[in-house]
Structure formats: C-alpha cells, structure tokens
MARGUTI-121235 format. One record per atom (N, C-alpha, C, O): residue in three letters; x, y, z negated. Coordinates in steps of 0.001 Angstrom, whole numbers, padded with zeros to 6 digits, always signed. Atoms other than C-alpha are relative to their C-alpha. Layout:
<atoms>
ALAXYZ/...
</atoms>
This chain:
<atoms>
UNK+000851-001175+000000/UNK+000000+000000+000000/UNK+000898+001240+000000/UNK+001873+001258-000750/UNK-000745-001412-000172/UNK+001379+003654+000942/UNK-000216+000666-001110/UNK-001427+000796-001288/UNK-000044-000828+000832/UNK+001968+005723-001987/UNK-000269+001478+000534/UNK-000108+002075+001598/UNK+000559-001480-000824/UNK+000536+009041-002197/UNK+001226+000912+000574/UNK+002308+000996-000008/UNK-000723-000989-000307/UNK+002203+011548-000215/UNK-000716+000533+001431/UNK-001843+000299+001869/UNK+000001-000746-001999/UNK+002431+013522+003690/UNK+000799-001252+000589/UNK+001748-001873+000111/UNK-000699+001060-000604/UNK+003298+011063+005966/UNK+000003+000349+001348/UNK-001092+000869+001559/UNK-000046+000135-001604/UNK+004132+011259+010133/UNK-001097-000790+000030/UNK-001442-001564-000862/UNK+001040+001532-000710/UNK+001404+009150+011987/UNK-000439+000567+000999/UNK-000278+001731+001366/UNK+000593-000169-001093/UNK-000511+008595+014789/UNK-001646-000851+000117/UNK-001932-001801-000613/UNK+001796+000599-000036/UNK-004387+007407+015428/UNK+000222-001146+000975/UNK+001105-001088+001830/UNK-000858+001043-000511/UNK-004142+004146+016771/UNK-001471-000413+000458/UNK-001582-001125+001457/UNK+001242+000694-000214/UNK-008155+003522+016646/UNK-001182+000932-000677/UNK-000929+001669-001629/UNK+000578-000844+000539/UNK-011400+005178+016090/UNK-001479-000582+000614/UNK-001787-001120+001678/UNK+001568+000462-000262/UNK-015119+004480+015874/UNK-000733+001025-001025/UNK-000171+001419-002047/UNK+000754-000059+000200/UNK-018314+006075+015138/UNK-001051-000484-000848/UNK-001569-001544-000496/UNK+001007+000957+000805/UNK-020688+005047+012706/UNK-001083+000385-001243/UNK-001788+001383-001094/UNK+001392-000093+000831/UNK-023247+004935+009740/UNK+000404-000395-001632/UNK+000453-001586-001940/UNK+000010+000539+001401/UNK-022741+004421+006303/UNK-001026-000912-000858/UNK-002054-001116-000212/UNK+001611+000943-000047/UNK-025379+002048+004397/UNK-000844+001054-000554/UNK-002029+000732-000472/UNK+000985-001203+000201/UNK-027039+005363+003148/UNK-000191+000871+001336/UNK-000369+002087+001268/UNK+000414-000664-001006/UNK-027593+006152+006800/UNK+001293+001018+000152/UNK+001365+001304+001347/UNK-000539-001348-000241/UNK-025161+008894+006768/UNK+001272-000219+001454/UNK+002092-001133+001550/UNK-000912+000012-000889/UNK-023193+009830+010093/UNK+001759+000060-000483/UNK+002221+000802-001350/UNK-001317+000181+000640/UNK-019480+008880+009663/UNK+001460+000031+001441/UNK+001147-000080+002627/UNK-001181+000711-000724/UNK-016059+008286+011590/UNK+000934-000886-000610/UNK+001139-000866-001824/UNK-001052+000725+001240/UNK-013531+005940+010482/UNK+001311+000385+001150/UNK+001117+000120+002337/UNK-000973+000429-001059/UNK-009932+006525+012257/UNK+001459-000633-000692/UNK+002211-000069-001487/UNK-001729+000505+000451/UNK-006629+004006+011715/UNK+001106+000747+000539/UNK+001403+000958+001715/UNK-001314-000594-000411/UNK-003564+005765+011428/UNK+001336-000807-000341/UNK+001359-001435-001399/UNK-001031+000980-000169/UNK-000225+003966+011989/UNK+001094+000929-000816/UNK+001165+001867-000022/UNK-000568-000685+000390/UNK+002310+005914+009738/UNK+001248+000012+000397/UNK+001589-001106+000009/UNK-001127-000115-000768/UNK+005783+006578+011487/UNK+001274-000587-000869/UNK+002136-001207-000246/UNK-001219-000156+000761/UNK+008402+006310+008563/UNK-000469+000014-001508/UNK-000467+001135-002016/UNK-000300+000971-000826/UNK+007685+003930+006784/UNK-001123-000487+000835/UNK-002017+000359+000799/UNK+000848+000473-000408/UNK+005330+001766+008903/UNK-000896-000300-000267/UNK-000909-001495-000564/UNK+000847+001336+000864/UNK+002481+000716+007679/UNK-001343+000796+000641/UNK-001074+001591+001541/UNK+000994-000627-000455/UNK-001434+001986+008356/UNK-001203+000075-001369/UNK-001484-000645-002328/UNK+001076-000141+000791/UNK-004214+003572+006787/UNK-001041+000729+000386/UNK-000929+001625+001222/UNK+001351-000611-000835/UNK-007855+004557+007366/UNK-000287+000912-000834/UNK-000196+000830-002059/UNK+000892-001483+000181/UNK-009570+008310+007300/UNK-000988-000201+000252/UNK-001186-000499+001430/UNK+001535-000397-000203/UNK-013300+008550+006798/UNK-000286+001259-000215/UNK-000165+001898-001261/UNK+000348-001265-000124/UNK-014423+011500+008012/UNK-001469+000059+000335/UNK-001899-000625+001264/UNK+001057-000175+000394/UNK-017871+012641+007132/UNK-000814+001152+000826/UNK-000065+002087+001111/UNK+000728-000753-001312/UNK-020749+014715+009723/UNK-000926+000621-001184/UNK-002109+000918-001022/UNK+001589-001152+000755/UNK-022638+016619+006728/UNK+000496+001143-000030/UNK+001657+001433+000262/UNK-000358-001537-000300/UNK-022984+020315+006496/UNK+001232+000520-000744/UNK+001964+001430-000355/UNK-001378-000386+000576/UNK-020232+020398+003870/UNK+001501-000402+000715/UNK+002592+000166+000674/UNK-001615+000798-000508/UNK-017467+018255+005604/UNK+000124+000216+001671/UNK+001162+000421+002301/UNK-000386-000223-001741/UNK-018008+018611+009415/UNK+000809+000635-000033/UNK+001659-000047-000604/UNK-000955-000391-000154/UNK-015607+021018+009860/UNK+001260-000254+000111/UNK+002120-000097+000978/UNK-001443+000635+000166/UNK-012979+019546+008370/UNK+000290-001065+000538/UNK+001476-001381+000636/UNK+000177+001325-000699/UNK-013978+016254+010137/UNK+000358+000790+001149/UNK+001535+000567+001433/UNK-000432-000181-001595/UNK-013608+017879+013492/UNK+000996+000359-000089/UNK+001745-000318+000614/UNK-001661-000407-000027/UNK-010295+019656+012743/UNK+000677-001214-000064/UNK+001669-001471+000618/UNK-001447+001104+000465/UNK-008768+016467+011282/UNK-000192-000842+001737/UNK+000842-001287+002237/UNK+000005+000753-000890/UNK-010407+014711+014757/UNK+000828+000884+001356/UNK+001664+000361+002093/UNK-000843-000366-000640/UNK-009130+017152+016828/UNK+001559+000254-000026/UNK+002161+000533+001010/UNK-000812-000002-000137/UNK-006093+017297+015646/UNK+001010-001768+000175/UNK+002193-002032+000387/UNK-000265+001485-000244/UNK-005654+013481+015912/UNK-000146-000435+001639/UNK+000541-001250+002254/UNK-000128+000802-001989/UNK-006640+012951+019960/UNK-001058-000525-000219/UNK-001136-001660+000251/UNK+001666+000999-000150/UNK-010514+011896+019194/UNK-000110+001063+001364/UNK+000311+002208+001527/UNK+000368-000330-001373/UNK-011814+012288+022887/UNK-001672+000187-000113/UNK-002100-000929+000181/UNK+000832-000322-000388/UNK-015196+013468+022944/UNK-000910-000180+000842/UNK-002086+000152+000695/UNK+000471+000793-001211/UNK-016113+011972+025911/UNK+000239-001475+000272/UNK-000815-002029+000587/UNK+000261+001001+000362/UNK-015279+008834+025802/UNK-000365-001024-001626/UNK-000811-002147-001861/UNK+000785+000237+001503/UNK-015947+008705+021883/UNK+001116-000788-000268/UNK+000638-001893-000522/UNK-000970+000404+000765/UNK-012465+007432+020746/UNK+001217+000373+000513/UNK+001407+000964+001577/UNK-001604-000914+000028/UNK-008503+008205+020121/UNK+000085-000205+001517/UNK-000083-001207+002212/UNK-001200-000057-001334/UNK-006908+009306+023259/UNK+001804-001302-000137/UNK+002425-001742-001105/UNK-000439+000934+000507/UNK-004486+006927+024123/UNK+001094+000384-000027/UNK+001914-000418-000475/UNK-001063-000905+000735/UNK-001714+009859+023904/UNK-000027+000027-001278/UNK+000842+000709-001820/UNK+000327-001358+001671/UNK-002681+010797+020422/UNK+001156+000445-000208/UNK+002146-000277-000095/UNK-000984-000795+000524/UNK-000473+013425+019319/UNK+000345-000833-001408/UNK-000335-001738-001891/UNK-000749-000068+000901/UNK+001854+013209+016490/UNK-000748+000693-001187/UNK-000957+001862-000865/UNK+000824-000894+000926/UNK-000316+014456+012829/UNK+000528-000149-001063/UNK+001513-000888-001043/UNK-000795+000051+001416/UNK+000675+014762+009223/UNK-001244-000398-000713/UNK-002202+000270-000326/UNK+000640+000469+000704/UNK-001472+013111+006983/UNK+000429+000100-001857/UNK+001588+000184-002261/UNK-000156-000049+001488/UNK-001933+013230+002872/UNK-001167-000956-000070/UNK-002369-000865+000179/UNK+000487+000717+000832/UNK-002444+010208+001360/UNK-000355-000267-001382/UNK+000688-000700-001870/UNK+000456+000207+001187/UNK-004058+009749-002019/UNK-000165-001279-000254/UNK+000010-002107+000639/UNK+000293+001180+000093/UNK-004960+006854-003902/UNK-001214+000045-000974/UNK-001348+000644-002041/UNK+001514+000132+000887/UNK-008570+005916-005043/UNK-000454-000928-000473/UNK-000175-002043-000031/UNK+000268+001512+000720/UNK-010077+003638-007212/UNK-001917-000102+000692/UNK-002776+000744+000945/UNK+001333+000158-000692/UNK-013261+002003-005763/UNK-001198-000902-000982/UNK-000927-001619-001945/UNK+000892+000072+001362/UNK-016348+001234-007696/UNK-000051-001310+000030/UNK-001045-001859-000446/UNK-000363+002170+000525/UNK-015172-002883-007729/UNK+001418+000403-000795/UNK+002318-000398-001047/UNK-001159+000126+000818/UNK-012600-001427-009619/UNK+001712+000110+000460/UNK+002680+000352-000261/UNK-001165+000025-000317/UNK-009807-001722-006812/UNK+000768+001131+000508/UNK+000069+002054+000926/UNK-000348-001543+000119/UNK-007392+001118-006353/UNK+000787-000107+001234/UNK+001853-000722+001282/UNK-000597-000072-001939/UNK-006561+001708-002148/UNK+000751+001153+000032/UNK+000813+001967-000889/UNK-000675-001158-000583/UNK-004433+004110-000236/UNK-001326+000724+000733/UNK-002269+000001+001057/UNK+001197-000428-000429/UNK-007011+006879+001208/UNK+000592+001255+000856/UNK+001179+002209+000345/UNK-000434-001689-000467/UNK-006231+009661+003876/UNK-000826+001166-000542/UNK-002015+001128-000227/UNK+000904-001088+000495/UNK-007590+012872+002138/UNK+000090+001585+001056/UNK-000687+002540+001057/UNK+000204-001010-000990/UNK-006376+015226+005047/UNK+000889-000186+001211/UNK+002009-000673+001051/UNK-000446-000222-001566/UNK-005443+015596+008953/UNK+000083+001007-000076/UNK-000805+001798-000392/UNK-000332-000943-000283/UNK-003356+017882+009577/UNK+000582+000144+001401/UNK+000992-000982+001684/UNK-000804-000130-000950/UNK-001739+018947+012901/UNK+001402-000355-000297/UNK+001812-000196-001447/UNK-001695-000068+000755/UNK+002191+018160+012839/UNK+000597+001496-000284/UNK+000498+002429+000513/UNK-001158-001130+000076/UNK+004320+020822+011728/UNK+001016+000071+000938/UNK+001786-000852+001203/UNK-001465-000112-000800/UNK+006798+022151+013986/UNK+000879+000327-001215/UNK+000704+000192-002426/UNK-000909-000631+001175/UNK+010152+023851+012760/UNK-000266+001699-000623/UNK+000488+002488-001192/UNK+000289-001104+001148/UNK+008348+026723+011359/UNK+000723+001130+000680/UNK+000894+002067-000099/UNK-000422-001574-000401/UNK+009911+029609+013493/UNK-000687+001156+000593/UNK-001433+000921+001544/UNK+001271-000704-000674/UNK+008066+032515+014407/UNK-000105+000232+001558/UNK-001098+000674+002136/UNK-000168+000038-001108/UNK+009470+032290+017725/UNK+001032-000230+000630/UNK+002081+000290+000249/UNK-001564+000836-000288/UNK+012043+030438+019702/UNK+000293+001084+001141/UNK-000510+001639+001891/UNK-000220-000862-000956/UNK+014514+032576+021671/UNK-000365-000406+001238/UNK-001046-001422+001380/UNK-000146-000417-001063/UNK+014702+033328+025007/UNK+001128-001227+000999/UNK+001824-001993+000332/UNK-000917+000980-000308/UNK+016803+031068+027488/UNK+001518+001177+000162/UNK+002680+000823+000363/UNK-001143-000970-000690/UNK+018890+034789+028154/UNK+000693+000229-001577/UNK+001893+000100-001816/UNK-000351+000166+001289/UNK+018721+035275+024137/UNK+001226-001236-000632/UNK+002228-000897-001261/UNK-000345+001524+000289/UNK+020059+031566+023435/UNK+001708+000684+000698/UNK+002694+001117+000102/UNK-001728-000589-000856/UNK+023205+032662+026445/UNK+000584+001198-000547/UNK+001721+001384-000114/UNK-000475-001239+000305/UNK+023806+036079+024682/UNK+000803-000723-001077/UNK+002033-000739-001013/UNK-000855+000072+001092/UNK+024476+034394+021046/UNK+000919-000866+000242/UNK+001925-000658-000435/UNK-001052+000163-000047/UNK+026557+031929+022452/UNK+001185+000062+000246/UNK+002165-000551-000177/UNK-001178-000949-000496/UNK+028738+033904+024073/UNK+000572+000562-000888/UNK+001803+000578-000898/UNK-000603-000674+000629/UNK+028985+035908+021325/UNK+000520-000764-001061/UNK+001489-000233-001605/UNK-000505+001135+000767/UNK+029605+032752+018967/UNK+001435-000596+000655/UNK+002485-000739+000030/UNK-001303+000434-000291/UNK+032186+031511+020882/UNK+001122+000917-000061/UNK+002301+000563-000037/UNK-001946-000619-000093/UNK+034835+034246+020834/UNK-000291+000531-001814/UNK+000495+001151-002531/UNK+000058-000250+001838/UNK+033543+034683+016951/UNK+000973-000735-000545/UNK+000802-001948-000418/UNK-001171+000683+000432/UNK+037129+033766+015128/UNK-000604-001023-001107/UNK-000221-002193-001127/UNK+000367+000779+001111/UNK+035249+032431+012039/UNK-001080-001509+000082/UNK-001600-002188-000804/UNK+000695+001083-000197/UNK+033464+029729+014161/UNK+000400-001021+000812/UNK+000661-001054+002014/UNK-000703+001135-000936/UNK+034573+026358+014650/UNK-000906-000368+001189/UNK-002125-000475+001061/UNK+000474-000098-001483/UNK+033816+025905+018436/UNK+000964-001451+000525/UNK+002174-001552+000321/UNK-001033+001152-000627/UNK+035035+022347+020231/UNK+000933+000715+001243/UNK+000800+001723+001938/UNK-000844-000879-001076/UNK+037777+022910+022446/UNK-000616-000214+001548/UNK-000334+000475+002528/UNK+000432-000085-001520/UNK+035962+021824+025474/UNK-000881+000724+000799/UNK-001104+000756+002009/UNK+001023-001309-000116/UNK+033475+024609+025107/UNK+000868+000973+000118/UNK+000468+001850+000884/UNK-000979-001318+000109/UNK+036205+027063+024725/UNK+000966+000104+001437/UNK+001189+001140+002064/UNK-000844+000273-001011/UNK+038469+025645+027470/UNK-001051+000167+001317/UNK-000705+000773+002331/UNK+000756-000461-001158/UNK+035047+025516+029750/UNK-000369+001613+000244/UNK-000429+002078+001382/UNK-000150-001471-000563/UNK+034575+029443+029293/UNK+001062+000559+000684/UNK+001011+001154+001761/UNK-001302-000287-000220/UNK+038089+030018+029377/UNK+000573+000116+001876/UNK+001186+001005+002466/UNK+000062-000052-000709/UNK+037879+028430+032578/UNK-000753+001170+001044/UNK-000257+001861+001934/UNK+000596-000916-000754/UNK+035011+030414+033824/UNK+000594+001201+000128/UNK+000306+001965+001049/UNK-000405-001273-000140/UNK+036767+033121+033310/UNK+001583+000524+000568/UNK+002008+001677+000645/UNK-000988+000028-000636/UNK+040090+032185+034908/UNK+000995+000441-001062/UNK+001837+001210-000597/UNK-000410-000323+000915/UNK+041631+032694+031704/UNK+001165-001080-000055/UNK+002310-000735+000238/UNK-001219+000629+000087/UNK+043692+029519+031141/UNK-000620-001817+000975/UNK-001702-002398+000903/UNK+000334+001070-000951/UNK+043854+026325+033761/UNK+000001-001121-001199/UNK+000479-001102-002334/UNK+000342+000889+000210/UNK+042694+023222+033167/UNK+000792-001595-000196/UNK+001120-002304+000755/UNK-000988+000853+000217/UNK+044707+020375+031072/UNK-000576-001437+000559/UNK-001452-001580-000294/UNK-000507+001520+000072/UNK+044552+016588+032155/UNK+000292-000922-000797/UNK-000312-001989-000916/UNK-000227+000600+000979/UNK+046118+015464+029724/UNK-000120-000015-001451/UNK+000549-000640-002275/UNK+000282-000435+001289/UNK+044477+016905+026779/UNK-001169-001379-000025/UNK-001800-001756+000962/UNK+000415+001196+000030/UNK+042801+013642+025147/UNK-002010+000740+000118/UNK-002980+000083+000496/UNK+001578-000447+000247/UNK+039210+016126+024608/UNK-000438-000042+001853/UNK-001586-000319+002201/UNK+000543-000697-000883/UNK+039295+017087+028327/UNK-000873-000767+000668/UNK-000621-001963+000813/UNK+001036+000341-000696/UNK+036021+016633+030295/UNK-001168-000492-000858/UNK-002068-001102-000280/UNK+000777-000297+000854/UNK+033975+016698+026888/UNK-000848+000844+000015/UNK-000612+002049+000097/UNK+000654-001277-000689/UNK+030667+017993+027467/UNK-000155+000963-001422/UNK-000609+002072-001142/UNK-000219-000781+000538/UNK+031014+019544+024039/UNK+000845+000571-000708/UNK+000593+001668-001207/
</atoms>
C-alpha cells in the first residue's frame, strides 16, 4: 500500500458510474511513477465536488467523448491519504489531482537570451567551463587552432 504523500502518476483507466445510493461517480486508476504501484480516485458529480472532479479529470486525460482516459494521459501529481473504511480496513485513497508541476519559473529565456548568457559565462574567469566549449569558441573566433592530440578534443562539451 502507498503511503501518504504527492506522488508522479498517470491514469491508466477510467469508468463512469453509480454508487449504491444512486449517486453519479467516476472511479480513475492511477499507476504511480516512482515507486510503482497503483491507486484509485473517486471523483464525485454533486454540487459540492463537481468542480474539483472535473479539474482532477481534466487534468488526468478523461476524454469526454469517448468517456475514458486518453491513451496519452499526461503526467499528474497526486496526494495520497490513507482511510479507514467502515469494515474497519485502512486503504491508500487519492484525495487530489493535480496537474504536474513544472520547474516553477516565471518564464524560460529566449533562445537569443540563453546565447547572450553563455557567451557571457564563458569568458567569466570564475566559471569552470570544459575545455571543449572554450576551445570551440576560441575556434570560432580564430583565436587559437585546433589540437589533435588533446585527449578532450572533439567533446561535445
């Protein structure tokens, strides 16, 4: 059984359905990335929970049209809990779908940005730089020819 925490995963399976009090439901299996293992989200269609049921489905790859996971499903973060069930037994339980997290930046440079700082990184004295990066500007710039017999040379970094 998965101990509580956030876990990687992916939706692996998904159905529609009814609870025995009638109530509209989803169930979807998620396959957890690291470590392996799987666990099911019931997500609930009443006026309090829809919402959060459709976010967690959309952010999982439920298809709408054909009425189960896409067979891409994205990458999601999940929080597992653990619940005790009224026979007494105590399961792993997804309590939320989340989208994955990226790396959190407010915005990735530029491809001209990216070429400015390394330019300016490489002739920066205080930064170790491989020599085959240094020797390939060097080159570009007709600065110093090209060794042979240096054991790094033709290192693409």
């Amino acid at each position: 059984m998965l101990a509580p925490g956030t876990y990687r995963a992916r939706a692996v399976e998904g159905a529609l359905g009814k609870t025995t009090a009638e109530k509209e439901q989803v169930a979807v299996r998620f396959q957890t990335l690291d470590p392996v293992d799987s666990v099911v989200w019931y997500g609930f269609f009443s006026e309090k929970t829809e919402d959060h049921t459709m976010k967690g489905l959309a952010a999982c790859g439920w298809d709408w049209i054909a009425t189960e996971i896409k067979p891409d499903a994205p990458e999601v973060s999940i929080v597992v809990e653990h619940e005790e069930g009224r026979d007494g037994v105590v399961r792993a339980k997804v309590r939320w779908v989340n989208e994955a997290r990226g790396l959190g930046l407010k915005r990735r440079m530029t491809n001209e940005e990216t070429e400015a700082l390394r330019a300016r990184l490489i002739r920066h004295e205080s930064v170790l730089v491989p020599s085959a990066v240094v020797r390939a500007e060097a080159q570009d710039a007709d600065e110093a020819p090209f060794n042979p017999d240096d054991p790094n040379a033709g290192l693409p970094f």
